[in-house]
C-alpha positions in Angstrom: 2.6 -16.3 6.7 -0.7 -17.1 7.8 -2.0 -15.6 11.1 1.3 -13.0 10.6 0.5 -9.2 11.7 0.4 -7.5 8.2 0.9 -3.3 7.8 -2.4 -1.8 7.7 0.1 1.1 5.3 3.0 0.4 3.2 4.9 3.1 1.2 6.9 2.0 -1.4 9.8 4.2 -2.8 10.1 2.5 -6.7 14.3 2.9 -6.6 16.4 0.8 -9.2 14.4 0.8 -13.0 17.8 2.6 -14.8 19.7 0.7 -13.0 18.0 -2.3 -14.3 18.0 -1.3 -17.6 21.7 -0.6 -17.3 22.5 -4.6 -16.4 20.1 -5.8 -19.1 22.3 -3.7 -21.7 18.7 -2.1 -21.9 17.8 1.8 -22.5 16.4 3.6 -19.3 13.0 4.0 -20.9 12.7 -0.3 -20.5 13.6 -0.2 -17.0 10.8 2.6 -16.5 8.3 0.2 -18.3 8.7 -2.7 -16.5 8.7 -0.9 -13.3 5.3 0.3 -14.2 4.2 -3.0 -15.1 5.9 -4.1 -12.3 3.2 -1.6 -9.9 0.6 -3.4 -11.8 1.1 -6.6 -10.6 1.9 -5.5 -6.8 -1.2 -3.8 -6.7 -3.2 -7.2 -7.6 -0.6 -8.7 -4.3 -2.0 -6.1 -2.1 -5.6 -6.5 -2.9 -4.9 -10.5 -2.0 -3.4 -9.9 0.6 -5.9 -7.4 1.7 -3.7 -4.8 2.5 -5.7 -1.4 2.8 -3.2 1.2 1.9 -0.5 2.0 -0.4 1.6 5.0 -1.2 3.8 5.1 -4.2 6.6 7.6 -4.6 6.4 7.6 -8.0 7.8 11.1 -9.2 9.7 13.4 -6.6 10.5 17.4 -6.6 14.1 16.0 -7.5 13.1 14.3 -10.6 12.4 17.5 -12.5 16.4 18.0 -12.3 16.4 14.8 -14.9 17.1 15.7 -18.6 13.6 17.4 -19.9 13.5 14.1 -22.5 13.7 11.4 -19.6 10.7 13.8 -17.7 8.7 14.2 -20.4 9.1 10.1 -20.3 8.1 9.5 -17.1 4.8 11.6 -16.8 3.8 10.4 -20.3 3.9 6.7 -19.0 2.7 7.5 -16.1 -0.6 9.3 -17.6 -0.9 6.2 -20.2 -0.6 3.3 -17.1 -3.3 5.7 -15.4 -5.6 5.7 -18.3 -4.6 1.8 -19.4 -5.3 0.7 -15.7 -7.4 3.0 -13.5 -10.8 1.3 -14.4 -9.4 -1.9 -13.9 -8.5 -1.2 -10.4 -11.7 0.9 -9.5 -14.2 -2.0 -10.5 -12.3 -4.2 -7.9 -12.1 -1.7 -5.0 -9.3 0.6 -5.6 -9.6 4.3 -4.6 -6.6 6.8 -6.5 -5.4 9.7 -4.3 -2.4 11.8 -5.2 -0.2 13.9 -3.9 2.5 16.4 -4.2 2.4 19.6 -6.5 -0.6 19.2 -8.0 -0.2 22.5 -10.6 3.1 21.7 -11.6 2.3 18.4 -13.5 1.4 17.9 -16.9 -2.4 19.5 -17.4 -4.1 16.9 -19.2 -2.0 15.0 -16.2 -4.2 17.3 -13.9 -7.6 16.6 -15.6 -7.1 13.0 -15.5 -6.4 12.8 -11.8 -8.8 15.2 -11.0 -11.2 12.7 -12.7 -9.9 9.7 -10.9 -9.7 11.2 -7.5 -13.3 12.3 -7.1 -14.8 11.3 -4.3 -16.9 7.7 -4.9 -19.2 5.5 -3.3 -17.8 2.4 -3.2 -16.1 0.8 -0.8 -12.0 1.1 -1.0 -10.7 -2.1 -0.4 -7.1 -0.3 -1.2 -6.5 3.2 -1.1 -3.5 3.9 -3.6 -1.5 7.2 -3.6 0.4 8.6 -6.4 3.3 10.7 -4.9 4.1 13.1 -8.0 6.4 16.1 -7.8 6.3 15.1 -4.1 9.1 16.1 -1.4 8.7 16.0 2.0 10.2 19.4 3.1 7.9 20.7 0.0 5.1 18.7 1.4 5.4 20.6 4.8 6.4 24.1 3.3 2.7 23.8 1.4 1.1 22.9 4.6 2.6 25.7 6.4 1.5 28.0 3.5 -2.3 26.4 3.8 -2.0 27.4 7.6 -0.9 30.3 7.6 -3.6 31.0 4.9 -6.1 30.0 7.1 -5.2 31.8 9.8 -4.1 29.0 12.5 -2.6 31.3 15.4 0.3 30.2 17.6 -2.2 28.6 20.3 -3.9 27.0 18.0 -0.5 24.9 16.4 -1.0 21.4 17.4 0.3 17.2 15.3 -3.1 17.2 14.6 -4.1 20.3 13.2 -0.6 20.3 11.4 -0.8 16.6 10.0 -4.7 17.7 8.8 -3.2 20.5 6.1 -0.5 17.8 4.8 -1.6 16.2 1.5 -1.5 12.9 3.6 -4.7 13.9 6.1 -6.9 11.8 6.6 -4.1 8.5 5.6 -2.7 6.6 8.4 1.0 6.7 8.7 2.6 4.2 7.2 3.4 1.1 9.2 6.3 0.4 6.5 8.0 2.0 3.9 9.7 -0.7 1.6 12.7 1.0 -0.7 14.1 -1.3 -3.5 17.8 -1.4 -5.3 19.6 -1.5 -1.9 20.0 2.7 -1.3 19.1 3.4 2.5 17.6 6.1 2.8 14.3 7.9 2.4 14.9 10.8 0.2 12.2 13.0 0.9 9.4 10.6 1.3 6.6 11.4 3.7 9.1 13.4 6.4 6.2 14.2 8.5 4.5 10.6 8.4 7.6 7.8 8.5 8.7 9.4 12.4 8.3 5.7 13.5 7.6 3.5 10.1 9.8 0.4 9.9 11.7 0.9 7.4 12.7 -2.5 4.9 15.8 -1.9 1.8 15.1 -4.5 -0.3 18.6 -5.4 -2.5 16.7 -5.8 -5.5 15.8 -3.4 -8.3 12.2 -2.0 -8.1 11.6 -4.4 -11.4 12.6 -7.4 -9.7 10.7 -6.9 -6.7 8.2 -9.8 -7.3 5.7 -11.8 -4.8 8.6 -13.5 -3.1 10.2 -10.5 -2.4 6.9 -8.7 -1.0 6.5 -12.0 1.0 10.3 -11.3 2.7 9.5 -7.8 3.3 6.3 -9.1 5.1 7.8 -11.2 7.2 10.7 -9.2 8.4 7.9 -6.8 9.9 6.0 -9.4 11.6 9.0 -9.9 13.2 9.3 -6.3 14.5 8.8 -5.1 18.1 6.7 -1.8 17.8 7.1 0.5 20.9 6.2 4.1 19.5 9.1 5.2 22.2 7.8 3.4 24.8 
């Protein structure tokens, strides 16, 4: 795809790891794993392919209805890939953001991302964010509260001053949002910032979603008229 417009932001909504464990006759917690590893190795595609930003809904509000065995799952392996990985991608360039409800995870979750999101010197060459216990409408409801805190009166109400008190400010919007295992739809990922992403459902399970499958997803946008409304 040389000389092909690339996304300067891609979210990616990780859908399909049970389900992958399912075909493989395989227990859920495999699927989750090699999903994980799985983020690994697209992160390393980014970074050659010098795509800036990345946002990974990794853990929504939703997921906290799962059985308290299968949660306690998740955020464990997603602390450990944190801990296994983060100094592997901040020596070559890679800044960690998160968002979501912050309080509400894990606390040695908390101390870990506090420690990982500090601000740093170094130039990002990819800026990766961690949705956890993220939802959209929740995302909005807690910017509404940090207004409203703040004391933003009705004159005052503008995109900007709105899309500044998301967990998102200072991100651009995604370009595309790329959701794996075929479902079509977003399900609460970034409501405020996808009002004109492309959006790409990828029939494979998040597992399966290799280089080749990156490179189709890539190419399909190129292809893309983007008019804004226009």
């Amino acid at each position: 795809m040389p000389g092909a417009p690339l996304p300067t932001h891609i979210g990616l909504i990780l859908d399909g790891n049970r389900r992958w464990a399912t075909e493989q006759g395989k227990p859920a917690a495999v699927g989750h794993a090699a999903g994980a590893d799985n983020l690994d190795a697209t992160i390393d595609r980014f970074l050659a392919r010098g795509i800036p930003y990345l946002t990974v809904y990794a853990f929504s509000t939703e997921n906290w209805k799962r059985s308290a065995i299968e949660v306690e799952f998740l955020l464990t392996l997603i602390e450990r890939r944190l801990r296994e990985r983060a100094d592997h991608w901040q020596s070559r360039g890679v800044v960690i953001r998160q968002m979501g409800q912050f309080d509400r995870l894990p606390a040695s979750l908390q101390r870990l991302l506090s420690e990982l999101t500090a601000p740093s010197e170094t130039p990002a060459r990819l800026t990766l964010t961690f949705c956890l216990s993220y939802g959209g409408r929740d995302e909005l409801r807690r910017a509404i509260q940090r207004l409203i805190e703040r004391g933003v009166g009705r004159a005052e109400l503008t995109e900007e001053i709105v899309a500044g008190a998301l967990d998102s400010a200072g991100l651009p919007d995604p370009d595309l949002i790329i959701r794996t295992s075929g479902e079509q739809r977003l399900s609460g990922f970034l409501t405020w910032q996808s009002v004109y992403s492309e959006l790409y459902f990828a029939p494979c399970h998040w597992p399966d979603f290799d280089e080749a499958a990156l490179d189709a997803a890539l190419t399909w946008y190129a292809e893309r008229q983007r008019r804004y409304g226009k």
